[in-house]
C-alpha positions as a Markdown table, in Angstrom:
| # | Residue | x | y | z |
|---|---|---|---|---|
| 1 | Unk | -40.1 | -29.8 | -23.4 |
| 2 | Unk | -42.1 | -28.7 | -20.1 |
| 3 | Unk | -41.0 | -30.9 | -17.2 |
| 4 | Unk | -42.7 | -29.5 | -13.9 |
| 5 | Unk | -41.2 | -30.3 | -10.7 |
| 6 | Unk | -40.9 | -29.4 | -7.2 |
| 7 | Unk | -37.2 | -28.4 | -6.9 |
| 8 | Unk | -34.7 | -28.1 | -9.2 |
| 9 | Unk | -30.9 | -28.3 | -8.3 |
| 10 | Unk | -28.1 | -27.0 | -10.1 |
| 11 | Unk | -24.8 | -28.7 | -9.4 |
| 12 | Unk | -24.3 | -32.7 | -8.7 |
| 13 | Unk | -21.1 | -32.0 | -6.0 |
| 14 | Unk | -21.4 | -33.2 | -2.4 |
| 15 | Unk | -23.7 | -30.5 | -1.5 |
| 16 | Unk | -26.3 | -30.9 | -4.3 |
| 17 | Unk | -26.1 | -34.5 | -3.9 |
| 18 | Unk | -27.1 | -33.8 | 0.1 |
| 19 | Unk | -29.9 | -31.6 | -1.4 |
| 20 | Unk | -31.3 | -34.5 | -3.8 |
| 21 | Unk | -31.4 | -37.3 | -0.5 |
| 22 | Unk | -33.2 | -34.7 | 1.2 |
| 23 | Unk | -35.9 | -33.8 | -1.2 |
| 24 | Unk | -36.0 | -37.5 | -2.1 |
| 25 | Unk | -37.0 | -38.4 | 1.7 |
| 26 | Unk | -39.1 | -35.3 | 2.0 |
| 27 | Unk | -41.2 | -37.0 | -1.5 |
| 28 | Unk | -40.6 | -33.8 | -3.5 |
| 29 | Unk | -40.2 | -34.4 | -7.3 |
| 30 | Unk | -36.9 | -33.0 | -8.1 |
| 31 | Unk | -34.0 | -33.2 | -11.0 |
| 32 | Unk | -30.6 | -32.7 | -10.6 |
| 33 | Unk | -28.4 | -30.7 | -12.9 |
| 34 | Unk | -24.3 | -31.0 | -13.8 |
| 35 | Unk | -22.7 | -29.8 | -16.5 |
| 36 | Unk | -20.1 | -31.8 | -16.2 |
| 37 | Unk | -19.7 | -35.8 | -15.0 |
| 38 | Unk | -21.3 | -36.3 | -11.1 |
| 39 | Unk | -18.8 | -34.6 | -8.5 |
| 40 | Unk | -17.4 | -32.6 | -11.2 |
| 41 | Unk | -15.0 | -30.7 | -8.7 |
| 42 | Unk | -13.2 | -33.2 | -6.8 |
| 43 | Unk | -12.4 | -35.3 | -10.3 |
| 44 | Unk | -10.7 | -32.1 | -11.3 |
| 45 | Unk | -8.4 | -32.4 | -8.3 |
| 46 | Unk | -5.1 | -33.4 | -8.2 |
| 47 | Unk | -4.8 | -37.0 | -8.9 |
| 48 | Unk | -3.1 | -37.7 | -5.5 |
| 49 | Unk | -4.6 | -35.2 | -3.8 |
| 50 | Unk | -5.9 | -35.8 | -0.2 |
| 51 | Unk | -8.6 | -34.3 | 1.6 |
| 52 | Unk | -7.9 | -32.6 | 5.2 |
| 53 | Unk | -10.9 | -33.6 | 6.7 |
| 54 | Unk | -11.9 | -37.4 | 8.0 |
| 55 | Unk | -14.3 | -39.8 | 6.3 |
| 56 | Unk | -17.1 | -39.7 | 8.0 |
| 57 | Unk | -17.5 | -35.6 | 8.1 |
| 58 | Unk | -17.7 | -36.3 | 4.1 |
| 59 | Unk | -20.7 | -38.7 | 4.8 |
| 60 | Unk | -23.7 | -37.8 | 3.1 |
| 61 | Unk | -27.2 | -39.2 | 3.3 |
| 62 | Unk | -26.7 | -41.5 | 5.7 |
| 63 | Unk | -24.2 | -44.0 | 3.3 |
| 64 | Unk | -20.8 | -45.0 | 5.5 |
| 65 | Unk | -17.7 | -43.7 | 4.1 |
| 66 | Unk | -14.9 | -46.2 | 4.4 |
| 67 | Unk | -11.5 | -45.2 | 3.7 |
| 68 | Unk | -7.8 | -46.8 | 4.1 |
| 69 | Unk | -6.8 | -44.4 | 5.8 |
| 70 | Unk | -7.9 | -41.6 | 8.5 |
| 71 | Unk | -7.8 | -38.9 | 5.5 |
| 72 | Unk | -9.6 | -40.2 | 2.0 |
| 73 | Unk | -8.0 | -39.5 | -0.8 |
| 74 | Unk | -9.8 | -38.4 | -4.6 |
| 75 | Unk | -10.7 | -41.8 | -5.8 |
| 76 | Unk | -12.1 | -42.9 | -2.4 |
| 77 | Unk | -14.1 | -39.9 | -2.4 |
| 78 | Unk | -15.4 | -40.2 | -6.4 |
| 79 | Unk | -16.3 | -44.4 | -5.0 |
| 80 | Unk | -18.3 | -43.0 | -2.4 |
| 81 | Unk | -20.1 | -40.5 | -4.1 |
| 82 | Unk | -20.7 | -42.8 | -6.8 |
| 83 | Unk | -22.2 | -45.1 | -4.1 |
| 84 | Unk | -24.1 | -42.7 | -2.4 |
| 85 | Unk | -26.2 | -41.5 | -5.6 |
| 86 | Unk | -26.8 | -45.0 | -6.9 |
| 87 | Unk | -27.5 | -46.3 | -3.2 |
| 88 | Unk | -30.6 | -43.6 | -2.9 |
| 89 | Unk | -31.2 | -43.5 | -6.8 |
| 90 | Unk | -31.0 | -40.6 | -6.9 |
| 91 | Unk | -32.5 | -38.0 | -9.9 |
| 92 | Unk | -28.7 | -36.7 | -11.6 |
| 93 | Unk | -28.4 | -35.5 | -15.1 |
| 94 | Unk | -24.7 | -35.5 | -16.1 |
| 95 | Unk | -23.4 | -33.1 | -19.4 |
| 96 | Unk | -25.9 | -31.1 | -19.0 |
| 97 | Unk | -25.5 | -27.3 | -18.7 |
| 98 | Unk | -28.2 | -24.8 | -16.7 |
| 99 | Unk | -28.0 | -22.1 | -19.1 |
| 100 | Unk | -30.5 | -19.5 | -17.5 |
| 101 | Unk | -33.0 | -19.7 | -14.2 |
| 102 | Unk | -35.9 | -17.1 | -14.5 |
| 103 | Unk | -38.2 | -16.1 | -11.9 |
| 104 | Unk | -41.8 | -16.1 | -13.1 |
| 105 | Unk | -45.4 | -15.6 | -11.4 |
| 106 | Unk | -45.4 | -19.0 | -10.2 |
| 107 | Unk | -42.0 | -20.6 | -9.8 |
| 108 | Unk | -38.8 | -21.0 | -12.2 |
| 109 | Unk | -38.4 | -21.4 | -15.6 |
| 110 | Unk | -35.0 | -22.8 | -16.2 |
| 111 | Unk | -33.6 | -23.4 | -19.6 |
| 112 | Unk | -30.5 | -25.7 | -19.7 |
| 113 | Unk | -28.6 | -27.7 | -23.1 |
| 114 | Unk | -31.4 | -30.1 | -23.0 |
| 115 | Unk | -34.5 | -28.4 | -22.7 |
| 116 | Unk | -36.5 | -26.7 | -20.0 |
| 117 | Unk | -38.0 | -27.0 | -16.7 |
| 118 | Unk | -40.5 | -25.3 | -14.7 |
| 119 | Unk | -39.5 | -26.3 | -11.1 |
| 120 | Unk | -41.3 | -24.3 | -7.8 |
| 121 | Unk | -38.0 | -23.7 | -6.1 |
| 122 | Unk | -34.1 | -23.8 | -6.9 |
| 123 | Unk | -31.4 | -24.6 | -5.6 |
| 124 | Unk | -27.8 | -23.6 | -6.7 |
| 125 | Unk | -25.3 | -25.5 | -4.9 |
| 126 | Unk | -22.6 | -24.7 | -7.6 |
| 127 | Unk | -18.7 | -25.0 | -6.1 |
| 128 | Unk | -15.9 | -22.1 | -7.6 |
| 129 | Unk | -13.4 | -24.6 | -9.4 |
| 130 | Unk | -14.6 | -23.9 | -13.0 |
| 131 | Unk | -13.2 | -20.1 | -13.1 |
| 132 | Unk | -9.5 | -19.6 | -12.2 |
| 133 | Unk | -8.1 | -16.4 | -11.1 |
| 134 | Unk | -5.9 | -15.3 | -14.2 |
| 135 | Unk | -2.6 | -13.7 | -14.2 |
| 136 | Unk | -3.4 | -11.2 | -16.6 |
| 137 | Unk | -0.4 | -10.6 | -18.5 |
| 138 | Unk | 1.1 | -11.3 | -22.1 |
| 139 | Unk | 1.5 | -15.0 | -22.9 |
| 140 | Unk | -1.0 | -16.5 | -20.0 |
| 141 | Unk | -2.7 | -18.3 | -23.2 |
| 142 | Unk | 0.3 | -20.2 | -24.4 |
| 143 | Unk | 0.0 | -23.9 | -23.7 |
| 144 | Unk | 2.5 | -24.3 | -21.3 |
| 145 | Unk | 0.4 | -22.4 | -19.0 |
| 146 | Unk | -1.7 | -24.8 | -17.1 |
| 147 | Unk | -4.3 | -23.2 | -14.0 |
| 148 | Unk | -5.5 | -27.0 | -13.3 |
| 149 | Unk | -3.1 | -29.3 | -11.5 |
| 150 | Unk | -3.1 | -33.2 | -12.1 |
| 151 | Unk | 0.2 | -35.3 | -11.3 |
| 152 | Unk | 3.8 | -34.8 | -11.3 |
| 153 | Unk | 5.2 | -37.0 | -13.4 |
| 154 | Unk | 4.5 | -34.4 | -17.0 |
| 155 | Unk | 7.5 | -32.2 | -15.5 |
| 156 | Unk | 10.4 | -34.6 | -14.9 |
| 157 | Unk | 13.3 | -33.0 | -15.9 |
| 158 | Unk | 11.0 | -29.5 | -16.7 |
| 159 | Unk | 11.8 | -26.0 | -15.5 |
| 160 | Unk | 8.6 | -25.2 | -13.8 |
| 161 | Unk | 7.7 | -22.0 | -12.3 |
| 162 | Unk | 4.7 | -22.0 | -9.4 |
| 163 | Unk | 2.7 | -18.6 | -8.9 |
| 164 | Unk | 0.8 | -18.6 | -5.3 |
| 165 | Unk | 1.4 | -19.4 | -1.4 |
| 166 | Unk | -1.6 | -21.5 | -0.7 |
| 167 | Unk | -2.3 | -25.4 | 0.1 |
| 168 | Unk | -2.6 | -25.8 | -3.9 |
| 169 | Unk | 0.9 | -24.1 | -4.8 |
| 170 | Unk | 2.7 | -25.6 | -2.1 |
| 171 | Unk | 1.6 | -29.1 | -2.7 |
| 172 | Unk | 2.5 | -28.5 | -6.4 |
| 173 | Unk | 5.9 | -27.2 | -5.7 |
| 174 | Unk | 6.8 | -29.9 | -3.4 |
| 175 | Unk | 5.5 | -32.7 | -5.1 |
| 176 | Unk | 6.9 | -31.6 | -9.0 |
| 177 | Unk | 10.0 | -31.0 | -7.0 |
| 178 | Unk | 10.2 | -34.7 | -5.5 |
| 179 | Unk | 9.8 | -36.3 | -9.0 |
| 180 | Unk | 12.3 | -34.2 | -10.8 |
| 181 | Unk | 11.2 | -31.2 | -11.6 |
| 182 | Unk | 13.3 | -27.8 | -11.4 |
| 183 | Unk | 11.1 | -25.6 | -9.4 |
| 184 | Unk | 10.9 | -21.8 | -8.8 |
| 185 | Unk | 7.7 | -20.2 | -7.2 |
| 186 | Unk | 6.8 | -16.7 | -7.5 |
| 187 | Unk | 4.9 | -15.6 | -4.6 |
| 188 | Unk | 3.1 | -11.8 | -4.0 |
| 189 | Unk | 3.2 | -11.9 | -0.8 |
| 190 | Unk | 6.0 | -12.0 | 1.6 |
| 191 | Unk | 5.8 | -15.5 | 3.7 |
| 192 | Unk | 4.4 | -18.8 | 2.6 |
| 193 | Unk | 0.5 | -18.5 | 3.9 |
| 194 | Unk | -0.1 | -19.4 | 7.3 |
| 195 | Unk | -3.5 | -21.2 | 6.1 |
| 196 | Unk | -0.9 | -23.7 | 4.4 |
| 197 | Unk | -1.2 | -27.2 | 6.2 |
| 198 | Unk | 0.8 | -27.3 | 9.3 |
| 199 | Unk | 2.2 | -30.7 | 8.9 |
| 200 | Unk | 3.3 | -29.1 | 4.7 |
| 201 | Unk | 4.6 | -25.4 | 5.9 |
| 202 | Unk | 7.9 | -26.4 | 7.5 |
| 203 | Unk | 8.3 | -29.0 | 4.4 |
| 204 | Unk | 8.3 | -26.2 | 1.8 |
| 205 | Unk | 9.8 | -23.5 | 4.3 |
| 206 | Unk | 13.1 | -25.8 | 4.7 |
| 207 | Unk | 13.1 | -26.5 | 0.8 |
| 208 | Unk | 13.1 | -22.8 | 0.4 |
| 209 | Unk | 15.7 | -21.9 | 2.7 |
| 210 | Unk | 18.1 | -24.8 | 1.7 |
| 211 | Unk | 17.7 | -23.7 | -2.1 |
| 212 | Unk | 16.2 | -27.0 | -3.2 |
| 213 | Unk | 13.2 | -24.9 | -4.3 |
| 214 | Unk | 13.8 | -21.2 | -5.5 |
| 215 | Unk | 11.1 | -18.7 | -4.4 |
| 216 | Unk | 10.6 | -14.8 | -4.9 |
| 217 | Unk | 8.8 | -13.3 | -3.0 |
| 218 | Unk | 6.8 | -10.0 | -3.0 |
| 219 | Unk | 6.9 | -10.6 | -6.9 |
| 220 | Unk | 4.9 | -11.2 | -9.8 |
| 221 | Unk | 4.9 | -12.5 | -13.3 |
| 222 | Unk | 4.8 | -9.9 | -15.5 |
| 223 | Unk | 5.2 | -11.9 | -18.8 |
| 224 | Unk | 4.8 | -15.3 | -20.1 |
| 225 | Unk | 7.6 | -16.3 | -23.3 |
| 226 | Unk | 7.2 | -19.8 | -25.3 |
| 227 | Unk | 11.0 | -20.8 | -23.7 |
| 228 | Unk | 10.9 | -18.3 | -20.0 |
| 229 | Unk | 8.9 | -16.2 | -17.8 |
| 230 | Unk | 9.9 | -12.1 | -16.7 |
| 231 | Unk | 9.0 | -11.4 | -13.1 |
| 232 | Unk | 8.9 | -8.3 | -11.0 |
| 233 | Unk | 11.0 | -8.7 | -7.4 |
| 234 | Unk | 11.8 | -6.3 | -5.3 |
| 235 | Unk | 15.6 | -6.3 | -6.9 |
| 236 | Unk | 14.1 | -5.3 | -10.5 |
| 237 | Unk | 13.1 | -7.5 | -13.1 |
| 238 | Unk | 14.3 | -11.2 | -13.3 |
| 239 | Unk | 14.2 | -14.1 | -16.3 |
| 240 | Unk | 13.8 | -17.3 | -15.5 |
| 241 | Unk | 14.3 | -19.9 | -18.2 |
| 242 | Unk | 11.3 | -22.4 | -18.2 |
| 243 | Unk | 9.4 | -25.0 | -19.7 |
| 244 | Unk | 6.1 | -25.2 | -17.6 |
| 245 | Unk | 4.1 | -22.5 | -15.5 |
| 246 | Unk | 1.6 | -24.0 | -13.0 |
| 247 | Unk | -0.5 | -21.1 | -12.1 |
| 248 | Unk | -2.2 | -21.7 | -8.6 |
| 249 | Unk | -3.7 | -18.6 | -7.7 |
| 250 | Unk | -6.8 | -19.8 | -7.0 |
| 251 | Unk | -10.6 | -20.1 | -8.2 |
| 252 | Unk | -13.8 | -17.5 | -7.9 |
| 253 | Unk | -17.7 | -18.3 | -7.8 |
| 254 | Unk | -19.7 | -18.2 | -10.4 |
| 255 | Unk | -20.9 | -14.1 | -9.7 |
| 256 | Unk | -22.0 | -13.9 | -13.8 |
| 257 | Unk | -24.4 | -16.9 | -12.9 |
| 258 | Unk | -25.7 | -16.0 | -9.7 |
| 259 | Unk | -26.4 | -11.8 | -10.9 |
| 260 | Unk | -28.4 | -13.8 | -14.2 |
| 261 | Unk | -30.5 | -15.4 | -11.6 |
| 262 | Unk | -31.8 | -12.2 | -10.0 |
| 263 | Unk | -29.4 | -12.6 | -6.4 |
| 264 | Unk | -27.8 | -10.3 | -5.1 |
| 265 | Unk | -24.6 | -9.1 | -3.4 |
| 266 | Unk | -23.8 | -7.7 | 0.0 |
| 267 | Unk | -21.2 | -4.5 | -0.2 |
| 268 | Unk | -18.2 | -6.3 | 1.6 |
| 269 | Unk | -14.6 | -7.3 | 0.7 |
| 270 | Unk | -16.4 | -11.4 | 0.2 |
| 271 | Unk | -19.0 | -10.3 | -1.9 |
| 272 | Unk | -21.3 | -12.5 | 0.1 |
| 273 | Unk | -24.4 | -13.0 | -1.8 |
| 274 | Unk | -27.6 | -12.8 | 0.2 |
| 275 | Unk | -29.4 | -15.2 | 1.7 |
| 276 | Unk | -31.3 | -16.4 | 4.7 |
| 277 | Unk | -28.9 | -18.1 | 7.1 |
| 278 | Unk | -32.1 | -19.7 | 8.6 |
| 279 | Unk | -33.4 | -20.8 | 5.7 |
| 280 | Unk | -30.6 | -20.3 | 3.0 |
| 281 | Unk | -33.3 | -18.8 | 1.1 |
| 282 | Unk | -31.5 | -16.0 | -1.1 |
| 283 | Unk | -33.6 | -12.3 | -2.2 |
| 284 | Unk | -34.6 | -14.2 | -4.8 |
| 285 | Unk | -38.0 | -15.7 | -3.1 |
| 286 | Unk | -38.1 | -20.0 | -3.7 |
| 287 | Unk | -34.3 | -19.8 | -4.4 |
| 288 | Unk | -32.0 | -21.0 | -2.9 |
| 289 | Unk | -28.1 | -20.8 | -2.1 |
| 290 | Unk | -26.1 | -24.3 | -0.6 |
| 291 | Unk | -22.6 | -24.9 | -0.1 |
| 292 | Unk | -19.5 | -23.0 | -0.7 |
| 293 | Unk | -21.3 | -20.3 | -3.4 |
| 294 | Unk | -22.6 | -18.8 | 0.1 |
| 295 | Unk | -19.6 | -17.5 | 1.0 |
| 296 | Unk | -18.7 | -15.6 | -1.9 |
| 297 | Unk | -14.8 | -14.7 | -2.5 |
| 298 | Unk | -14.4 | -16.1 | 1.0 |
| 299 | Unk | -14.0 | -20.1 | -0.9 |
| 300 | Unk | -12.4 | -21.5 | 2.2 |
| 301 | Unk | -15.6 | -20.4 | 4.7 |
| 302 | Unk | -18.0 | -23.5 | 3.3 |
| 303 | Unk | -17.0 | -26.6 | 3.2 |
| 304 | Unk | -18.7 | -30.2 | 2.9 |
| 305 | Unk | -18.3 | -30.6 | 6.6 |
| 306 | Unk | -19.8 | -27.7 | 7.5 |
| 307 | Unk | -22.6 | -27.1 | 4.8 |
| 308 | Unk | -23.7 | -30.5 | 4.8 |
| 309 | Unk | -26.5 | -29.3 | 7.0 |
| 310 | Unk | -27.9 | -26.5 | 4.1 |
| 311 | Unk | -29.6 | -29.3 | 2.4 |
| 312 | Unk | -32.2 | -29.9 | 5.3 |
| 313 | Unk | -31.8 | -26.4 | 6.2 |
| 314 | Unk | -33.5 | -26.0 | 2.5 |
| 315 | Unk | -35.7 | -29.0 | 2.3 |
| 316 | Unk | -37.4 | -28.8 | 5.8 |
| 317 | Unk | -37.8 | -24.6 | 4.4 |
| 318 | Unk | -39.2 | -25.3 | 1.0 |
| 319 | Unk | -41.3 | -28.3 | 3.1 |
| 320 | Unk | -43.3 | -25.5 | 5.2 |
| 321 | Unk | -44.3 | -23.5 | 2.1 |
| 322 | Unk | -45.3 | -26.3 | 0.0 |
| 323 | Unk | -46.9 | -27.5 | 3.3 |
| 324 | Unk | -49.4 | -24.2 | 3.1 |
């Protein structure tokens, strides 16, 4: 199979999707790819999750993003994104994998589950949410342990235990708590985060400190039993009976992916790939880097406020070259 194209772009999120409308109005022949269904990440949020920012710093491509209320929640956004790619018709292949991208003489050849292509430039505008951080420790691969977070209502009446002190933790412990769930939260460090929502921090600081929700911190799970968990505190080692563990510790780029591809890193604590911030052009000449991948480890640097503008940044780049 030998499709030849001018840009291919791996990832169908907000950002790729911004990168498609541009190379559409630029007139550039282009395909997008997703492994999974379009917007992969934000169906694997929480079900009731809602986003911080407003609706119309979501926009993309120019479509209005109505919303009930000043803060859109999941299904708003998966309508809107919906909207927006069949509004500009735009190029998306759904469940289908990129499996390798290959720099050749002249352009790409990139092999996916379907086939290959043999695009002039790439673009990987991949987000972080397919690889959790892992706990490493015995019994993190029984079924009770879960690293993805859907709704509350599974762990009525359950003993669950919450590992992290971020926005994802805290929303989880609050919300299993408010439907009936018995909820302990191991936490590493010694304070709930200060990047935790201000109008949420003195929510699950009070719940803390009245004893509604039981929280160690400076602790860590140590092991994980079919019917409890053991943790490490600074008092010795604790058991906690329990049913459920909700592991929200957080997600990691795709690094494996990106060092297959030929990019490479800079030698600092965010493992910031490099790129071109004028061009978002990485090492790797013709390919290039859009959305939250271009801040490495640092996941909350990028978001699709603020990196809306890498898909002209690219386009109007790749435009010059193809323009010579």
């Amino acid at each position: 199979m030998n499709r030849s194209l001018d840009l291919l772009i791996v990832g169908a999120g907000p950002i790729g999707l911004a990168c498609a409308i541009e190379a559409k109005k630029a007139g550039l022949s282009y395909v997008t790819i997703e492994k999974g269904c379009l917007v992969n990440s934000i169906y694997h949020y929480p079900a009731n999750m809602t986003f911080f920012s407003t609706s119309e710093l979501l926009e993309i491509g120019g479509v209005p993003f109505i919303s009930h209320s000043p803060k859109p929640n999941r299904l708003e956004a998966l309508e809107y994104y919906r909207r927006v790619c069949t509004s500009w018709g735009l190029s998306v292949r759904l469940y289908e994998e990129v499996q390798s991208v290959s720099k050749m003489s002249k352009g790409f050849r990139v092999v996916t589950t379907n086939g290959e292509y043999y695009p002039g430039a790439v673009v990987i505008a991949l987000g972080f949410y397919d690889l959790p951080y892992l706990l490493n420790v015995p019994g993190e691969d029984l079924p009770k342990v879960k690293h993805y977070y859907d709704e509350p209502h599974p762990y009525f009446r359950q003993k669950i235990v919450v590992v992290g002190a971020a926005n994802s933790a805290v929303d989880v412990a609050l919300e299993t708590w408010r439907k009936g769930a018995e909820v302990t939260m191991v936490i590493r460090e010694g304070t709930i985060r200060d990047s935790v929502k201000y109008w949420v921090k003195p929510d699950i600081e009070n719940r803390i400190k009245e004893g509604s929700i039981r929280a160690y911190f400076n602790s860590a799970v140590n092991k994980i039993t079919k019917d409890a968990v053991e943790i490490l505190t600074p008092e010795g080692e604790r058991t906690i009976e329990n049913d459920f563990v909700l592991a929200m510790t957080g997600y990691q780029p795709p690094f494996d992916f990106m060092e297959s591809c030929g990019i490479t890193f800079q030698d600092d604590i965010a493992h910031t790939p490099v790129y071109n911030p004028h061009t978002m052009e990485s090492n790797v000449s013709d390919l290039y880097l859009a959305g939250v991948v271009c801040g490495g480890l640092k996941t909350n640097k990028w978001f699709i406020e603020n990196s809306r503008i890498h898909a002209s940044t690219i386009i109007n780049h790749l435009g010059s070259k193809l323009a010579t």
